[in-house]
C-alpha positions as MATLAB code, in Angstrom:
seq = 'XXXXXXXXXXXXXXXXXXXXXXXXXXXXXXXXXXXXXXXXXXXXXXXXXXXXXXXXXXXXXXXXXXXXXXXXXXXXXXXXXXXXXXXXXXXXXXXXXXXXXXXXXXXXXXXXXXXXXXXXXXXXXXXXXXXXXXXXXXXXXXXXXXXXXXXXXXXXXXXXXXXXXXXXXXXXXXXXXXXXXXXXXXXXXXXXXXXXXXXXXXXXXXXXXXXXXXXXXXXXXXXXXXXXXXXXXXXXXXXXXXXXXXXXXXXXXXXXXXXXXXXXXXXXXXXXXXXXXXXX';
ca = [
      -7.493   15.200   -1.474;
      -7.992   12.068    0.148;
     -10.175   10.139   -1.593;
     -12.266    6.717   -0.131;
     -14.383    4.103   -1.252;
     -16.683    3.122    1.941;
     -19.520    0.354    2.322;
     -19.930   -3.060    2.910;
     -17.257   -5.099    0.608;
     -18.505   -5.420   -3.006;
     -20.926   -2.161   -2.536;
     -18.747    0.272   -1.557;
     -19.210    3.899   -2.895;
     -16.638    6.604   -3.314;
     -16.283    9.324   -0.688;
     -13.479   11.716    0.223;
     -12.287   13.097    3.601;
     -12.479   16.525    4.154;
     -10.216   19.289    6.037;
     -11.871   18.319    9.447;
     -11.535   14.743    8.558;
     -14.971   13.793    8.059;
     -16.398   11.366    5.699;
     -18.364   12.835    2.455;
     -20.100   10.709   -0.341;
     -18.861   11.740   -3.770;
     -21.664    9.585   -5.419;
     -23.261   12.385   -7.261;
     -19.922   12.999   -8.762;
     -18.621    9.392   -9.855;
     -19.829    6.003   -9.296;
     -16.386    4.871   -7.996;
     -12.806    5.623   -8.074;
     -10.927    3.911  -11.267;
      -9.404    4.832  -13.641;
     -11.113    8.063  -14.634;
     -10.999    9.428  -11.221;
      -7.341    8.494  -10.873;
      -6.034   10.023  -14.358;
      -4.777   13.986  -13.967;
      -8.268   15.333  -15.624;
     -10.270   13.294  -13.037;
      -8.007   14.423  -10.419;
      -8.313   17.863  -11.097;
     -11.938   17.582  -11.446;
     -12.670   16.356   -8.511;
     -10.428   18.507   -7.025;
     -12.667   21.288   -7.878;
     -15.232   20.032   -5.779;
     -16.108   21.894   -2.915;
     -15.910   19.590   -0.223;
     -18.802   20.935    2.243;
     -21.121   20.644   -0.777;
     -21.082   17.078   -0.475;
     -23.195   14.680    1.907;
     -21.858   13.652    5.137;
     -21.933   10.139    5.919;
     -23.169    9.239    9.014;
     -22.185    6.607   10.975;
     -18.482    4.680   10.630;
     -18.761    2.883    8.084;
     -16.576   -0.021    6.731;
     -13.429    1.837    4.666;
     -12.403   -0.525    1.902;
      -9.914   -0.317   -1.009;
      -9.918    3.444   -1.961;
      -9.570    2.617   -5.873;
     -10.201    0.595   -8.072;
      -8.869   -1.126  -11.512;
      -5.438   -1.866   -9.813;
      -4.283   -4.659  -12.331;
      -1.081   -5.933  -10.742;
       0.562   -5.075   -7.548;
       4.476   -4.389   -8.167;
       6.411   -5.136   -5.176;
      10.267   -4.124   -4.257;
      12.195   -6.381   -2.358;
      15.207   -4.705    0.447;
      14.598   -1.499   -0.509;
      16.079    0.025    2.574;
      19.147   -0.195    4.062;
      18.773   -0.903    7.429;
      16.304   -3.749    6.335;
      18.805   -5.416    4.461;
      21.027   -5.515    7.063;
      18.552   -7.091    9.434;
      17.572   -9.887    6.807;
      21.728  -10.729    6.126;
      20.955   -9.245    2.744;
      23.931   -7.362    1.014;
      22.201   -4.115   -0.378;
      20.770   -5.026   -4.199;
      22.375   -3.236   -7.323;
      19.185   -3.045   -8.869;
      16.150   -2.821   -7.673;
      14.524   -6.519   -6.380;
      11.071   -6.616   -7.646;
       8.255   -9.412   -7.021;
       4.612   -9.243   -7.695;
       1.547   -9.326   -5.474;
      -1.489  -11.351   -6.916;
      -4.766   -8.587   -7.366;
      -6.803  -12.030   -5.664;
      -4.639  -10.423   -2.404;
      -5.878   -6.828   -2.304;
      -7.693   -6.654    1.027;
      -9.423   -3.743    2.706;
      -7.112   -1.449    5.545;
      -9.315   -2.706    8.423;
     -10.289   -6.050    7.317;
      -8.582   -9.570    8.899;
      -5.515  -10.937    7.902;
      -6.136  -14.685    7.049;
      -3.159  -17.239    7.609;
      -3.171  -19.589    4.700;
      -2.989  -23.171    5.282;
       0.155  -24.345    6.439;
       1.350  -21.128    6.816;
       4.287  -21.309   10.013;
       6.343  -17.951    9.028;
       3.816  -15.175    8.157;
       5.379  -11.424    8.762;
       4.229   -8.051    8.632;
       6.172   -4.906    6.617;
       4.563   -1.597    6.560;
       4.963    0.066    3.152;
       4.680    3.662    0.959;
       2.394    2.738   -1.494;
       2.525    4.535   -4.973;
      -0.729    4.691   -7.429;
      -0.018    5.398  -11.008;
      -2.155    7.611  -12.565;
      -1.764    7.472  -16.061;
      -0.117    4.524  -18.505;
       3.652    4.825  -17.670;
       6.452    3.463  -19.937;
      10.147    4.176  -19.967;
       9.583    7.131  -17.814;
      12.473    9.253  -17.075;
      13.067   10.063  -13.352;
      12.425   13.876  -13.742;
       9.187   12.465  -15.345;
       8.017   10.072  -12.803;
       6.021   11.600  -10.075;
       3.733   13.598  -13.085;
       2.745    9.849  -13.515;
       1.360    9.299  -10.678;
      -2.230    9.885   -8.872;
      -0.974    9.323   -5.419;
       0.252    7.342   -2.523;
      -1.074    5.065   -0.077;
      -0.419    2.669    3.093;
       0.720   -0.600    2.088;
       0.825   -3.990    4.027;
       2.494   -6.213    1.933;
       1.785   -9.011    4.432;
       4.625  -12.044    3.605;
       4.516  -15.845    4.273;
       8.105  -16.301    4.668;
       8.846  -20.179    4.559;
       6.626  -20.219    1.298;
       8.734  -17.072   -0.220;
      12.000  -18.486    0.962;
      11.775  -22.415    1.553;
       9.124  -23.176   -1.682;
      11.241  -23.113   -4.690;
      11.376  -20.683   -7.063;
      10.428  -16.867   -6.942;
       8.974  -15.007   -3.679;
       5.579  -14.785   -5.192;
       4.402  -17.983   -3.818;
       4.667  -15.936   -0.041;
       3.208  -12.774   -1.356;
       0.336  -13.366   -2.668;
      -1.938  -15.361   -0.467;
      -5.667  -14.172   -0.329;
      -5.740  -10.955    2.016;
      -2.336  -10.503    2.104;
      -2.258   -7.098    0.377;
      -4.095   -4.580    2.636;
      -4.534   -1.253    1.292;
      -5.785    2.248    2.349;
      -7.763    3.521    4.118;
      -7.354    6.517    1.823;
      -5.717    7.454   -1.537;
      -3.543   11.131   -0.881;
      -3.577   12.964   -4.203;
       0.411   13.714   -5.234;
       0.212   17.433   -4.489;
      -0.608   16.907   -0.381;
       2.659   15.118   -0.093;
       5.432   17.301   -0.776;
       8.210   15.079   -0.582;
       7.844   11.095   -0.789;
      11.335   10.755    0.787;
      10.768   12.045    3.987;
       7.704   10.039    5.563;
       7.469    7.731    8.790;
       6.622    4.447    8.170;
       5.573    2.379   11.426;
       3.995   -0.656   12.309;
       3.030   -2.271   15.852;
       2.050   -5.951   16.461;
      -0.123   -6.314   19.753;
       0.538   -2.712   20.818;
       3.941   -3.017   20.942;
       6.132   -0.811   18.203;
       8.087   -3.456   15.369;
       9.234   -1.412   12.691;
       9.540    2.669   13.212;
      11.642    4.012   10.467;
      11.359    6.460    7.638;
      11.255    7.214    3.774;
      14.738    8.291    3.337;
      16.429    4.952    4.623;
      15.082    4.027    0.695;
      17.892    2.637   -0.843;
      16.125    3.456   -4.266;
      14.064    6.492   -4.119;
      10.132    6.892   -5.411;
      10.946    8.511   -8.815;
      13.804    5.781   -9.202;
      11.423    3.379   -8.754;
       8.571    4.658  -10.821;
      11.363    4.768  -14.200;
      12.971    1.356  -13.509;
      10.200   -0.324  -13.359;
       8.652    1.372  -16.648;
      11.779   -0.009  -18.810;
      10.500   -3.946  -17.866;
       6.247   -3.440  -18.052;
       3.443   -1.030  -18.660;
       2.091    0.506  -15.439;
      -1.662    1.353  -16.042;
      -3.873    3.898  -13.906;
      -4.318    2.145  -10.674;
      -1.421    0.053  -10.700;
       0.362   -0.133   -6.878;
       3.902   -0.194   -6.500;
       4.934   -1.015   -3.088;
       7.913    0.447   -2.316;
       9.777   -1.973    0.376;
       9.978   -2.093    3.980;
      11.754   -1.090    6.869;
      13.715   -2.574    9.506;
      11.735   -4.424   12.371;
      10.160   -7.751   10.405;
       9.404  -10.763   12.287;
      11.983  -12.789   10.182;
      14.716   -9.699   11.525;
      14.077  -10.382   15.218;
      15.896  -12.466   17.374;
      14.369  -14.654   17.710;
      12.162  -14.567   14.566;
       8.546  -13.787   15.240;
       5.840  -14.693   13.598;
       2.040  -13.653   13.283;
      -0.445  -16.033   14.927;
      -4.608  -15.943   14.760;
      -5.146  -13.661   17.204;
      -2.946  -11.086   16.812;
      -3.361   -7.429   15.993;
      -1.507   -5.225   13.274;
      -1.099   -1.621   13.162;
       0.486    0.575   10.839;
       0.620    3.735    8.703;
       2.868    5.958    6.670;
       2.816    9.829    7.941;
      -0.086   11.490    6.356;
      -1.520    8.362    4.524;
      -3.696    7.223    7.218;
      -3.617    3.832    9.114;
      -4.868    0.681    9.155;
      -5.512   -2.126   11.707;
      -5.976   -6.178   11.135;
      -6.792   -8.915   13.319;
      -5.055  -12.182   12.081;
      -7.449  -15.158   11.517;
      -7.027  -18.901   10.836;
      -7.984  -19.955    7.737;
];
């Protein structure tokens, strides 16, 4: 399934897209989708829904965040190889994790607002992973039974507050809108294998970062156990999984997002989104 929440921001009702990709309204069925929807018994019971039972929605509607109850946003630093490489990074032993403040979770097709001061602010395309049900010291074999799904990531970066601020990255993570997500939630049984997905992203129509899933330097199920052994993951939870190769900071010289611009960018079968970048 691929599951929505569409409406103006603050209203927004839950919806799925069906085979021909058309918007339906799953209101009769659930008032949103949390953490009930998300868990493997709301999962499969949606899932028994026959699709062209449900109410088209007319129109295009705004798409916003397609869950909701996300709690933190767990995010993994140089998690692929050619991206570390680009950055000067030597490839990490462990897994580099940061987090993303929830007061950044931002709708797929809504604007990308520069924060003040803000001189270095990058884009990075990400696989986005949805937990499904509370997850601690899962093994790798049991990982992906933990979670509900994946979904397309920005995990949009203010570099000279992540690296020139003191302290950790968070400070360049977390600014308000700087964690777009959606425009859809994939269950975990339409994507076969998490490893093998294109992740792209273009910046005023021209192609940045084109790359793919298996350049991971620590694969999904890796991921999903490490990061059980330090905290709780509840239903909802994001963990975004790292970026490819083509950032701003990578490019000679660096480049930079400006009001103005306009971001594109998707995973292979997760949908895409699109941002125009505003002043603050």
């Amino acid at each position: 399934m691929k599951l929505v929440r569409h409406g103006a921001r603050g209203r927004e009702k839950p919806g799925l897209i069906d085979a021909q990709g058309k918007l339906r309204d799953l209101s009769a069925h659930c008032a949103t989708i949390g953490w009930a929807e998300l868990s493997p018994a709301g999962i499969k019971r949606l899932g028994r829904i026959d699709p062209a039972t449900l109410p088209l929605v007319k129109g295009k509607p705004r798409l916003g965040v397609p869950l909701t109850g996300i709690s933190k946003i767990v995010g993994v630093g140089l998690n692929y190889r050619a991206h570390a490489k680009e950055t000067g990074a030597a490839i990490p032993a462990e897994p580099v994790l940061f987090m993303k403040a929830t007061s950044a979770i931002n709708g797929p097709f809504d604007p990308i607002v520069l924060p003040r001061g803000s001189v270095r602010t990058d884009w990075e395309a990400e696989l986005g992973l949805v937990i499904g049900r509370t997850t601690r010291y899962a093994s790798e074999q049991q990982a992906l039974d933990h979670l509900a799904g994946y979904v397309t990531c920005h995990d949009v970066s203010e570099r000279d507050f992540q690296k020139n601020r003191g302290g950790t990255w968070d400070k360049g993570k977390g600014c308000d809108t700087f964690a777009p997500l959606g425009p859809w939630l994939v269950t975990r049984d339409e994507v076969p294998d998490p490893q093998a997905l294109r992740v792209w992203c273009e910046v005023n129509g021209e192609k940045r970062q084109d790359s793919n899933t298996a350049d991971m330097i620590f694969p999904v199920v890796f991921l999903v156990s490490y990061i059980s052994q330090f905290m709780t993951l509840n239903p909802g939870d994001v963990i975004c999984t790292g970026t490819p190769s083509g950032v701003g900071m990578g490019m000679r010289p660096p480049q930079f997002l400006k009001a103005g611009d306009v971001v594109r960018l998707g995973v292979e079968g997760l949908g895409e989104q699109c941002q125009k970048v505003v002043a603050e």
